[in-house]
C-alpha positions in Angstrom: -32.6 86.0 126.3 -30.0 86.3 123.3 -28.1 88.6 121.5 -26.5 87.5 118.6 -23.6 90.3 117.4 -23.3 89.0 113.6 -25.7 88.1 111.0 -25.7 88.5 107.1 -29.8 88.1 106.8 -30.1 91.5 105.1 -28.0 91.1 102.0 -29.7 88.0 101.3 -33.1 89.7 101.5 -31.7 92.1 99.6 -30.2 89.7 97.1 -33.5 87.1 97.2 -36.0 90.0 97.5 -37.4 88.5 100.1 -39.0 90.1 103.7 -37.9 90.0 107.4 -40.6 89.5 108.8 -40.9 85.8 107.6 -38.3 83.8 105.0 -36.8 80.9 104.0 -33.2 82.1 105.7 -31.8 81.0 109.1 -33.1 84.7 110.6 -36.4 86.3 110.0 -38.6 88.0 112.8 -40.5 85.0 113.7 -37.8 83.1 114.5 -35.7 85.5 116.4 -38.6 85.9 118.5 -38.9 81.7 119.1 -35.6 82.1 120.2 -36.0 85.0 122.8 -33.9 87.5 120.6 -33.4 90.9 122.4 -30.8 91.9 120.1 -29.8 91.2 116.4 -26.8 92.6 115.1 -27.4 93.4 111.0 -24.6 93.1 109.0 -24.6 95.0 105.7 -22.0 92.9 103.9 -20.6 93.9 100.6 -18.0 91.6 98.4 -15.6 94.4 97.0 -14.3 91.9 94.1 -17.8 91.6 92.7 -19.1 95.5 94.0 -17.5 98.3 92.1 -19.2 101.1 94.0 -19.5 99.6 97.8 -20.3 102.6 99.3 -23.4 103.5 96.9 -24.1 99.4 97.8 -24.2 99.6 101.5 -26.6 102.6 101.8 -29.0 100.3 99.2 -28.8 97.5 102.2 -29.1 100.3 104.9 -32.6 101.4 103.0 -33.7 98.4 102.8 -32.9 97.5 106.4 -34.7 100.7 107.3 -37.7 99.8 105.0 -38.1 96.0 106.5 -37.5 97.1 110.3 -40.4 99.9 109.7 -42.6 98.0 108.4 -42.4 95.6 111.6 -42.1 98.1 114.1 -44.3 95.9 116.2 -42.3 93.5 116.8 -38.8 94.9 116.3 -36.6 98.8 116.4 -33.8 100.3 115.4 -31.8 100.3 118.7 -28.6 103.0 117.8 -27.5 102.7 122.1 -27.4 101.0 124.8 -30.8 102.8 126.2 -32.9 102.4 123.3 -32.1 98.4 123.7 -33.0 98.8 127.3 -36.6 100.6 126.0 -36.9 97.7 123.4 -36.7 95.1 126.0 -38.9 97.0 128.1 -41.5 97.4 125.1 -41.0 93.6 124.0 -39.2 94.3 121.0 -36.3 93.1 119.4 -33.2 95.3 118.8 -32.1 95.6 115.3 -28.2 96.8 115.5 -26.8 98.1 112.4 -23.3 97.0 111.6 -21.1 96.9 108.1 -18.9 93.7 107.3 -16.1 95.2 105.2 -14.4 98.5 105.7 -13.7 99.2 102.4 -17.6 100.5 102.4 -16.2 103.9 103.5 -14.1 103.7 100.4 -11.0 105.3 101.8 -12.9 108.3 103.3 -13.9 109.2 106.9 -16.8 111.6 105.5 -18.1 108.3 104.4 -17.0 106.6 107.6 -19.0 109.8 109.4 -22.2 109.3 107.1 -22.8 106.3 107.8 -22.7 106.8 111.5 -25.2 109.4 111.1 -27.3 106.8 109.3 -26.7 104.5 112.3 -24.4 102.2 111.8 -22.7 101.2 115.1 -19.7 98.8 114.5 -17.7 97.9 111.6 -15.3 94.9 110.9 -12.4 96.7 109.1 -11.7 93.6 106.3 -13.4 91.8 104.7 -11.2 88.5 102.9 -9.3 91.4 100.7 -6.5 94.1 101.5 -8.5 96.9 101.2 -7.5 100.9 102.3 -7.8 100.4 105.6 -5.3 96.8 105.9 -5.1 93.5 105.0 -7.2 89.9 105.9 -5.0 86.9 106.0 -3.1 85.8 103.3 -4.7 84.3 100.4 -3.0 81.0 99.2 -3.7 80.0 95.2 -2.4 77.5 92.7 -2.9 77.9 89.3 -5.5 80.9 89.7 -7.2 79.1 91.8 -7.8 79.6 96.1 -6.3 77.3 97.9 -6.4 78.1 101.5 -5.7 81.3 103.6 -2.7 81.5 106.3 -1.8 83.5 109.2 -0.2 86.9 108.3 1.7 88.1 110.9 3.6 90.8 108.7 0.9 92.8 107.3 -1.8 94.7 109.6 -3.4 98.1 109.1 -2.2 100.5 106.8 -1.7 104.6 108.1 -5.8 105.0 106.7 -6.7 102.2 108.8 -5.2 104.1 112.1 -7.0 106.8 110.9 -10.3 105.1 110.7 -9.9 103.5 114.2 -9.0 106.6 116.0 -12.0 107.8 114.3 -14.3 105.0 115.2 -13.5 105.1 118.8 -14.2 109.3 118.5 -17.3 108.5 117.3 -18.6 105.7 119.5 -18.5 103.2 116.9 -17.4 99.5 117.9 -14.4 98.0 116.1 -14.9 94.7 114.8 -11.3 92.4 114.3 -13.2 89.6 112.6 -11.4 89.0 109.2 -8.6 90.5 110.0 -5.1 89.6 109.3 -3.4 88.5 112.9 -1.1 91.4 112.9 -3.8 93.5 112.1 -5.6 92.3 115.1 -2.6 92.9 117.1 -2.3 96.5 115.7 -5.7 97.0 117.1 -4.7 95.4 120.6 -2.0 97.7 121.0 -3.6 100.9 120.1 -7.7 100.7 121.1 -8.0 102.6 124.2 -11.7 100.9 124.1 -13.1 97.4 124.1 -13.4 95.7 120.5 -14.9 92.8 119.1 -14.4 89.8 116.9 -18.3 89.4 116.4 -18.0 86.3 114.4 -14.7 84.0 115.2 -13.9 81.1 117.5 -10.1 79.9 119.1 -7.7 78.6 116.5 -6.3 75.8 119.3 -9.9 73.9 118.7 -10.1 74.5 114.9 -7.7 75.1 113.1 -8.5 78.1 110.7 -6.9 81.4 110.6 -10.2 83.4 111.0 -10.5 82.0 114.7 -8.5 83.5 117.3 -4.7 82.6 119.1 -4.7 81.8 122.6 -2.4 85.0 122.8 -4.8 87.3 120.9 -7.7 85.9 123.2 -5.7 86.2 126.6 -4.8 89.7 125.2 -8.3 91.0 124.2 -10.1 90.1 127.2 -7.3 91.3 129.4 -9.0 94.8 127.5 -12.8 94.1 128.4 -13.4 92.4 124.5 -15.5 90.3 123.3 -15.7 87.2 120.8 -18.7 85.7 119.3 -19.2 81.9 118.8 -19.4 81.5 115.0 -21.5 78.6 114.3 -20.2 78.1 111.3 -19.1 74.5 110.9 -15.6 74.8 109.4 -15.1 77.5 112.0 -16.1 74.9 115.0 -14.4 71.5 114.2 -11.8 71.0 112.1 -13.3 67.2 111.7 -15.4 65.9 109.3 -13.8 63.0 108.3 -17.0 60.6 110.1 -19.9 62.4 110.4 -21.6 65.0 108.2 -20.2 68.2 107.8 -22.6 70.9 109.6 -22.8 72.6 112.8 -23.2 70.1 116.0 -24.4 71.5 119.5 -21.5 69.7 120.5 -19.3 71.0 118.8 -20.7 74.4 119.6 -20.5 74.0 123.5 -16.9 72.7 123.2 -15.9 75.9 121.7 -17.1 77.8 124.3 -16.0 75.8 127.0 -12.3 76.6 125.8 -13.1 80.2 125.2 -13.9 80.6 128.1 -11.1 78.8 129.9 -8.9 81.1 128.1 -10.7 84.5 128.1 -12.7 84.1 131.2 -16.6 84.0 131.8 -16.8 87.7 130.3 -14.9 87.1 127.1 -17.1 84.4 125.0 -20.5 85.3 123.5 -23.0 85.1 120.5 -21.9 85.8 117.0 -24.0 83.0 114.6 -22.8 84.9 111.0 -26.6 83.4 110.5 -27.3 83.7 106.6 -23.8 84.1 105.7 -22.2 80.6 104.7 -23.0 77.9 103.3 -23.6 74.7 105.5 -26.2 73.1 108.2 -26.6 73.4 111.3 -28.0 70.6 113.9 -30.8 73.4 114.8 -31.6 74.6 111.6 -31.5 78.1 112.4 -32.5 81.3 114.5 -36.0 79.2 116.0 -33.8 77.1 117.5 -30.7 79.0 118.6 -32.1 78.5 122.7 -31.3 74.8 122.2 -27.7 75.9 123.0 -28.6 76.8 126.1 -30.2 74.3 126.7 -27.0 72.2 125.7 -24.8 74.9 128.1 -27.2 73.8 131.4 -26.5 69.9 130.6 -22.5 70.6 130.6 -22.7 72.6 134.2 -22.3 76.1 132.9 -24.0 78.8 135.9 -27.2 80.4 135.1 -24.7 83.2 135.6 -22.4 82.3 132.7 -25.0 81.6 130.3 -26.4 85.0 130.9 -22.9 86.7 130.1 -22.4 84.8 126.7 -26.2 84.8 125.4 -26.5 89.0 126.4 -24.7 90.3 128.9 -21.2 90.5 127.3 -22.4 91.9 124.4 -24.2 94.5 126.1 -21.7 95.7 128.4 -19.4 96.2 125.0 -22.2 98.2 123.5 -23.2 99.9 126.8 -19.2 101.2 127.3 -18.0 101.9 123.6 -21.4 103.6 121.9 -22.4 106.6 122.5 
């Protein structure tokens, strides 16, 4: 079983008017199900310097998540806690999780913040690759207009709204995401969460070198707190080496990462987050049909059954199963 906490399938449906229940994409339903998915986090993600009106943008991806999981009710549910995935699994059903990528949704407001919690949405990753009112995402290097690279930023974090919204989150039961976040923004979050957090979709920085994976420090730090990471499978998030082989996402690659993850954070800190449909690149496995083919890499390199379990499902749950409500 799997449970993958960050995927950006529904914007491109949205985007490429196409269906869930079977696509071109990395994620659609029949492939989650070749893959043994009990739960798919869905990640409504809006771009705020190509959206003027995110807010009115992410309840159009929330209708059309409702509309596509409806209509294959069969197979798959909206799962708003930790029971209804446990009545999912017991009804053979997939979990659709509803999650925003991109604070700036709420628009500066916790009535918006509330709404959408009433609509379901269950965890949010406060930044996008923008400051927005709630902090700031990594520094942004450019020359001559253009982007360049991003670096650490270990000045600027979350701004007083951005306090605001987290107190509010935990109040509420939502889970905090830290993915895209500026370092000391992660580190405001570690010294203030009085719940587990996640960083649904980053890797460790001491592998690959790119500041949206995670310090040694921040990982030592957050799973000292019960948190979570999830493997991004992105390839520039996995290996910072290209320079023989094509660039795209190797198994290999893929175990490695874990391995150190969980050298640093421990067997209850690493899981599953594939950011699926949301970059541009291969992977050796194609996509979500083939996602098992990791474990099947984990068993080769002498991880326990009991290790496997914790990063395909069981880390993620016990997150969900503590933090929502």
């Amino acid at each position: 079983m799997t449970a993958d906490l960050h995927c950006d399938t529904i914007s491109e449906i949205y985007r490429k008017k196409l269906t869930l229940k079977e696509n071109n994409l990395m994620i659609d339903i029949k492939k989650l199900k070749n893959s043994n998915v009990i739960l798919q986090c869905f990640a409504m993600f809006t771009c705020i310097s190509d959206i003027s009106a995110p807010y009115k943008y992410v309840n159009s991806l929330i209708d059309l998540y409702e509309e596509e999981i409806k209509k294959n009710q069969s197979e798959i549910d909206f799962a708003k806690s930790y029971d209804d995935i446990l009545k999912n699994i017991d009804n053979k059903k997939i979990s659709a999780f509803l999650t925003i990528e991109e604070g700036e949704a709420i628009e500066g407001s916790i009535e918006k913040l509330e709404n959408f919690y009433k609509r379901g949405v269950r965890m949010m990753t406060l930044t996008w690759n923008f400051e927005n009112s709630i902090g700031f995402g990594n520094k942004r290097i450019t020359e001559n207009g253009e982007f360049v690279r991003y670096v650490p930023d270990l000045d600027n974090g979350l701004k007083p709204f951005g306090f605001e919204v987290v107190e509010k989150m935990e109040e509420l039961g939502m889970i905090i995401d830290v993915s895209h976040l500026s370092d000391a923004g992660i580190y405001d979050i570690i010294d203030m969460a009085k719940k587990p957090f996640v960083a649904s979709h980053s890797n460790a920085r001491a592998v690959c070198n790119h500041v949206r994976n995670l310090t040694d420090e921040m990982i030592k730090k957050m799973a000292d707190r019960g948190c979570i990471a999830g493997l991004n499978f992105y390839p520039e998030f996995l290996s910072g080496d290209f320079s023989n082989r094509e660039k795209k996402a190797y198994i290999e690659d893929a175990v490695e990462m874990l391995k150190y993850m969980v050298k640093v954070g421990g067997g209850e800190f690493a899981a599953l987050g594939s950011d699926y449909d949301g970059f541009d690149g291969t992977l050796e496995w194609k996509d979500a049909s083939g996602t098992e083919s990791l474990i099947d890499a984990m068993e080769r390199e002498g991880f326990s059954q009991s290790l496997i379990e914790n990063i395909t499902y069981k880390n993620a749950l016990r997150v969900i199963k503590e933090v929502v409500k």
